[in-house]
ZAMI-264372 format. One record per residue (C-alpha): residue number from 1; x, y, z. Coordinates in Angstrom, 1 decimal. Layout:
BEGIN
num	c1	c2	c3
NUM	X	Y	Z
...
% end
This chain:
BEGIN
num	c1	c2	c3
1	8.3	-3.7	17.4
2	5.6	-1.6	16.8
3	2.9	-1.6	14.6
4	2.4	1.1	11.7
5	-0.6	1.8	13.2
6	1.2	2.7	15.9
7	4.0	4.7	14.4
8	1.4	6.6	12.3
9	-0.3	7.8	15.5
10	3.0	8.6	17.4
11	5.1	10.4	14.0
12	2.0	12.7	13.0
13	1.2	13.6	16.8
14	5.0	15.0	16.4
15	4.3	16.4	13.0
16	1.3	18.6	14.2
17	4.1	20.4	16.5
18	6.2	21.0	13.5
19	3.7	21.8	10.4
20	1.2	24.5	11.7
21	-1.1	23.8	8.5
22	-1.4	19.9	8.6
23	-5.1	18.5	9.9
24	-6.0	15.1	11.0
25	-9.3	14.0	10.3
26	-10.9	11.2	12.4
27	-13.8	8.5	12.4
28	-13.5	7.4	15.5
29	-10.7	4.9	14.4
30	-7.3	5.7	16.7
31	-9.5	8.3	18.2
32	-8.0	7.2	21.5
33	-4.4	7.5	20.2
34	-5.1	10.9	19.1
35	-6.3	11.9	22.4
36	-3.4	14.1	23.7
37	-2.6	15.8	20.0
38	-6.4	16.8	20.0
39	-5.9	18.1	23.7
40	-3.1	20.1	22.5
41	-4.2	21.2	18.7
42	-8.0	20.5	19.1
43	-8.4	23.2	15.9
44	-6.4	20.9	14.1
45	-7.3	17.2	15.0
46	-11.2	16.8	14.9
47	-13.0	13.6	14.7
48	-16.4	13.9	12.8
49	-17.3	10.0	14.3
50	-18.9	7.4	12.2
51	-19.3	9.7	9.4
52	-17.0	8.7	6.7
53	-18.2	10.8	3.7
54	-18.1	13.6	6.0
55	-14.5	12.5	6.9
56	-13.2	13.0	3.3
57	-15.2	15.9	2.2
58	-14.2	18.0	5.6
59	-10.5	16.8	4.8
60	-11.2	18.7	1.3
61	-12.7	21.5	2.6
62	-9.5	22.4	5.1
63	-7.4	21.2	1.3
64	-9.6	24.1	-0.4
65	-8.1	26.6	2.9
66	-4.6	25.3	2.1
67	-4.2	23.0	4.7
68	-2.8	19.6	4.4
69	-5.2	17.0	5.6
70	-4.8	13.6	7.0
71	-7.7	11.2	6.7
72	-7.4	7.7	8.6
73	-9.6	4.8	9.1
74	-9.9	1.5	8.0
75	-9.4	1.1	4.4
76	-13.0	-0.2	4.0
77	-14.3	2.9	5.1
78	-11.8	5.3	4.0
79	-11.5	4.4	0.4
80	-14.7	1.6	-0.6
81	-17.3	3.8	1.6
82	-17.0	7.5	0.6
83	-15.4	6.6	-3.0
84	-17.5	9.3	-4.2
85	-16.4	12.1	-2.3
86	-12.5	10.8	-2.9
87	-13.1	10.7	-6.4
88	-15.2	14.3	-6.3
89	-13.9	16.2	-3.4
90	-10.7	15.8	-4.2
91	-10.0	15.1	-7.6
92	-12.5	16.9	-9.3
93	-11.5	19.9	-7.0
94	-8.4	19.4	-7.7
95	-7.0	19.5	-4.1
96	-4.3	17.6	-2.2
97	-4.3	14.9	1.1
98	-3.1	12.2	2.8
99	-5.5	8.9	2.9
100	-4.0	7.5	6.2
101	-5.7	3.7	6.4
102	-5.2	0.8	8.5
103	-6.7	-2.6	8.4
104	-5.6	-3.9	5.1
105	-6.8	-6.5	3.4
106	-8.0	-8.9	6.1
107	-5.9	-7.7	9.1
108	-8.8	-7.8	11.2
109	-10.3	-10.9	10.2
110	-12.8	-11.3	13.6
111	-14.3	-7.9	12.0
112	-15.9	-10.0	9.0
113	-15.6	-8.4	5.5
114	-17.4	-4.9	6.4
115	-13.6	-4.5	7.6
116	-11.3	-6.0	4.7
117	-10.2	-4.0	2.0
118	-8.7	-6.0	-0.8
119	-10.0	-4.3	-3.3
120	-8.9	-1.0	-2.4
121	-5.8	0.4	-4.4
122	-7.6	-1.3	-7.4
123	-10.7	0.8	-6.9
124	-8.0	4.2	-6.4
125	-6.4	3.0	-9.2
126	-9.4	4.5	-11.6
127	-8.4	7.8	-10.4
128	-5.9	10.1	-11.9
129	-2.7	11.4	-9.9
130	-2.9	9.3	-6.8
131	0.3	8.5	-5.3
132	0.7	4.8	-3.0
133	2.2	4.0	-0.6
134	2.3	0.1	1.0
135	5.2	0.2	3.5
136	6.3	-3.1	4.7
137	7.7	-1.7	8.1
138	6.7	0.9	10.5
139	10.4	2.6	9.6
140	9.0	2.6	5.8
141	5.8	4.2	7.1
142	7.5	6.9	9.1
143	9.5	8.0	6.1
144	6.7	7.8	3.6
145	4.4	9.8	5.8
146	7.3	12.4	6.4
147	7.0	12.6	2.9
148	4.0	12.9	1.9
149	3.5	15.4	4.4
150	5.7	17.9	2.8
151	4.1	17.9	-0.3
152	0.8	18.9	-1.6
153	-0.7	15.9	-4.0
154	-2.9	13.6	-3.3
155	-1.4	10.2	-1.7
156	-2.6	7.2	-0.2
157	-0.6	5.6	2.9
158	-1.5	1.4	3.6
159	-0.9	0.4	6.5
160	-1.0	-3.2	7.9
161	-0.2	-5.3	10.8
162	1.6	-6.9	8.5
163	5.2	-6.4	8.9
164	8.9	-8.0	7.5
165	11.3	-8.4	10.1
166	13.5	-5.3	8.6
167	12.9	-2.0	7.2
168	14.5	-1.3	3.8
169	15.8	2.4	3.1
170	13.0	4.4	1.4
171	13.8	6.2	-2.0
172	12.7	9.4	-2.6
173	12.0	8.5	-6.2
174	9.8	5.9	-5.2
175	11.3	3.2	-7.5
176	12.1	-0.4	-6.7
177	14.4	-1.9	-5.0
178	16.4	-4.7	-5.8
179	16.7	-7.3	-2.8
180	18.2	-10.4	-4.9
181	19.7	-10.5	-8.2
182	18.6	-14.0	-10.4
183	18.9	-14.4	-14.2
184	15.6	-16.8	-14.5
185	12.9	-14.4	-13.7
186	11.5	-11.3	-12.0
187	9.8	-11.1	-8.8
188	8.1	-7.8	-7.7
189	7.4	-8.0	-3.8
190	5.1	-5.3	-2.6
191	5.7	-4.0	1.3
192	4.9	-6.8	3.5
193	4.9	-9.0	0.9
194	9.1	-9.1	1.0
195	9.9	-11.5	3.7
196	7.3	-14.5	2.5
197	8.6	-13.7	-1.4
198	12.4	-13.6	0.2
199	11.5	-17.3	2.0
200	9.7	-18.5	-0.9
201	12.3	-17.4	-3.4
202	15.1	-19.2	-1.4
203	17.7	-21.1	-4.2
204	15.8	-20.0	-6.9
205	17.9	-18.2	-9.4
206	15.4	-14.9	-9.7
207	15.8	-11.4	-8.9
208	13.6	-9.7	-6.5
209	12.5	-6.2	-6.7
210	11.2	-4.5	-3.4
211	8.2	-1.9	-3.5
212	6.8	0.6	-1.4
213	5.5	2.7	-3.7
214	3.3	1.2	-6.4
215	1.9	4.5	-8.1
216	3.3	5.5	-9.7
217	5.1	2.3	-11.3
218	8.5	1.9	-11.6
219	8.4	0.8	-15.5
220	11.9	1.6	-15.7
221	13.0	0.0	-12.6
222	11.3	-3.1	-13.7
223	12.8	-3.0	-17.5
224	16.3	-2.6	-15.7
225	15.6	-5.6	-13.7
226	14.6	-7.6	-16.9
227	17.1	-6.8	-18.9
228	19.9	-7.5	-16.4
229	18.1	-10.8	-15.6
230	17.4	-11.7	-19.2
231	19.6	-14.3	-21.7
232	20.1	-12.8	-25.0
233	17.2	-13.4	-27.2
234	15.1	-14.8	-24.1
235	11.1	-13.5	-22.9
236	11.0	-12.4	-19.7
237	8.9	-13.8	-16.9
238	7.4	-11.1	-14.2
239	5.5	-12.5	-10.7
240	3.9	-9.5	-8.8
241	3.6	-10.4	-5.8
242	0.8	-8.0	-3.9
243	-1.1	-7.6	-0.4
244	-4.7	-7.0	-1.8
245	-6.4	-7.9	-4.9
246	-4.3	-10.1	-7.4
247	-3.1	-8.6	-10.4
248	-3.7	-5.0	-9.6
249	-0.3	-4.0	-10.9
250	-0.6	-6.3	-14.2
251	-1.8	-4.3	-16.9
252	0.6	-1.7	-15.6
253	3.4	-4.2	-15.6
254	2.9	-5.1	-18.9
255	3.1	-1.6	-20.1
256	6.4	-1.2	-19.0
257	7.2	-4.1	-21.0
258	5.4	-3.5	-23.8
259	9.0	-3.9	-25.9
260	9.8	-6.9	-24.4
261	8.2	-10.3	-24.8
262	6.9	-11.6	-21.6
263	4.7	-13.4	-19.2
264	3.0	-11.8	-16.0
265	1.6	-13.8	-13.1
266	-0.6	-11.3	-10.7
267	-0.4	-12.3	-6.8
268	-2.5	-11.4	-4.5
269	-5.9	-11.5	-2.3
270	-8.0	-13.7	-4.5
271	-11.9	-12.9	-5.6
272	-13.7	-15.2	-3.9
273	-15.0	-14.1	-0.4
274	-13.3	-16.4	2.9
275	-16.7	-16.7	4.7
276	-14.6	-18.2	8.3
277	-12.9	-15.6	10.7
278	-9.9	-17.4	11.2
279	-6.7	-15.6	11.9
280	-4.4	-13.4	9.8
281	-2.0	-16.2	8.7
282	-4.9	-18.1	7.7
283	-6.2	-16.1	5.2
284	-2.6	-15.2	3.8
285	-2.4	-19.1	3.4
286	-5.6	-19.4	1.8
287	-5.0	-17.0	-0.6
288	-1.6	-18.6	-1.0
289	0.5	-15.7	0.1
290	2.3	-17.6	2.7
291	6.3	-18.5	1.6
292	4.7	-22.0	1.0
293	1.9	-21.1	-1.4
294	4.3	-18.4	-3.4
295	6.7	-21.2	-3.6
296	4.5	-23.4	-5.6
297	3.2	-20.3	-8.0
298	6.3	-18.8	-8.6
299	8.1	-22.4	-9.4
300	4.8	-23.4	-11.3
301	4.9	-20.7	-13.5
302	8.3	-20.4	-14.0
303	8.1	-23.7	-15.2
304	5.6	-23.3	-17.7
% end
């Protein structure tokens, strides 16, 4: 399989062919990749190098002409680095593009935390009409990209070497999917999230919602999903189970449940700085994320 990385740089190579006013804009990340598509469009696909500020305000810029920019990078350096000119360029302006980023939270983990991003749908989060995306399967990020391509608001794409071992079909509402149906509790599983949640989940009697798009929030979705699950007269207990910085999606979650008494339990990357390289599914087990830590969460809380 390949990655989303990967499938990003192959579907908007193909896109450029088809959408005369969509940009890509480059810093050096998947420069390489790129390579032919700038050959062929080299108007349209321009890489400004290590120059990430410049990265999102030139993306504005061709927004401001009417064209529908692309951004990509790492996360660390497309969201956490020019935060300023996201927050300015494009929503004070009031212009639309696509925040393409790779790396995710720790996918990279040899690159040291200059190149993790946990904290970065949290940080977009204090921004008004952002739209995001966390696929959990290059199929997912194919079809969200397609999508986000034909429109003109402003959305944010994660991508991750992270990956379940299936896609899932990709609403056009954006709203969750349900993946199990349980009466003692709700799980939310976010993208890549789904398979270790799926594992961890195994004989439990909970339902588990599937997300790939987590802004906006499906608060109906999730009341559905609560009320279906729910004994008459019962609180309902909510686990959200997310691929950066735990309890992102909390305060939105209880929101939606605002009517309904409950408990929340935010999963995610954890505070604390992992100052050791290690590998990918070392860090997902030291944050707990792996099926064996979510196991002991979910049951511990559901317990409680």
């Amino acid at each position: 399989m390949d990655t989303m990385r990967d499938r990003f740089i192959t579907t908007t190579s193909q896109l450029l062919e088809e959408e005369p006013r969509l940009a890509v804009v480059l810093a050096d990340i998947s420069a390489d990749g790129f390579a032919p598509a700038r050959r062929a469009h080299p108007d349209r696909v321009i890489n400004v190098g290590i120059r990430e500020q410049l990265l999102i305000g030139a993306g504005a810029g061709m927004a401001l002409t009417g064209m529908r920019p692309i951004m990509h990078t790492f996360a660390s350096f497309l969201v956490e680095r020019p935060f300023e000119q996201v927050k300015l360029d494009f929503g004070h302006q009031g212009v639309g593009g696509i925040l393409v980023s790779a790396g995710g939270s720790y996918d990279w983990p040899a690159g040291g935390f200059t190149h993790m991003s946990p904290g970065d749908v949290a940080l977009l989060d204090t921004l008004e009409g952002w739209t995001v995306h966390v696929p959990g399967h290059p199929d997912e990020a194919e079809a969200l990209l397609r999508g986000a391509v034909d429109g003109d608001d402003r959305v944010y794409v994660r991508l991750s070497l992270q990956a379940n071992r299936e896609a899932r079909p990709v609403g056009g509402d954006g709203g969750f999917s349900v993946a199990r149906e349980g009466r003692g509790g709700t799980v939310v599983a976010v993208g890549p999230m789904l398979d270790n949640v799926l594992t961890a989940t195994e004989g439990l009697d909970v339902s588990v919602l599937y997300a790939t798009t987590v802004r906006p929030f499906d608060a109906a979705g999730l009341r559905r999903a609560v009320g279906a699950g729910a004994s008459a007269g019962a609180g309902a207990d909510v686990v959200i189970v997310e691929p950066y910085l735990a309890g992102t999606s909390t305060a939105r979650a209880n929101e939606a449940l605002m009517e309904v008494p409950h408990r929340v339990l935010g999963l995610g990357v954890g505070r604390a700085e992992l100052r050791r390289y290690g590998q990918l599914d070392e860090h997902l087990a030291a944050h707990g994320l792996d099926a064996r830590g979510l196991r002991e969460r979910i049951t511990g809380f559901l317990r409680g």
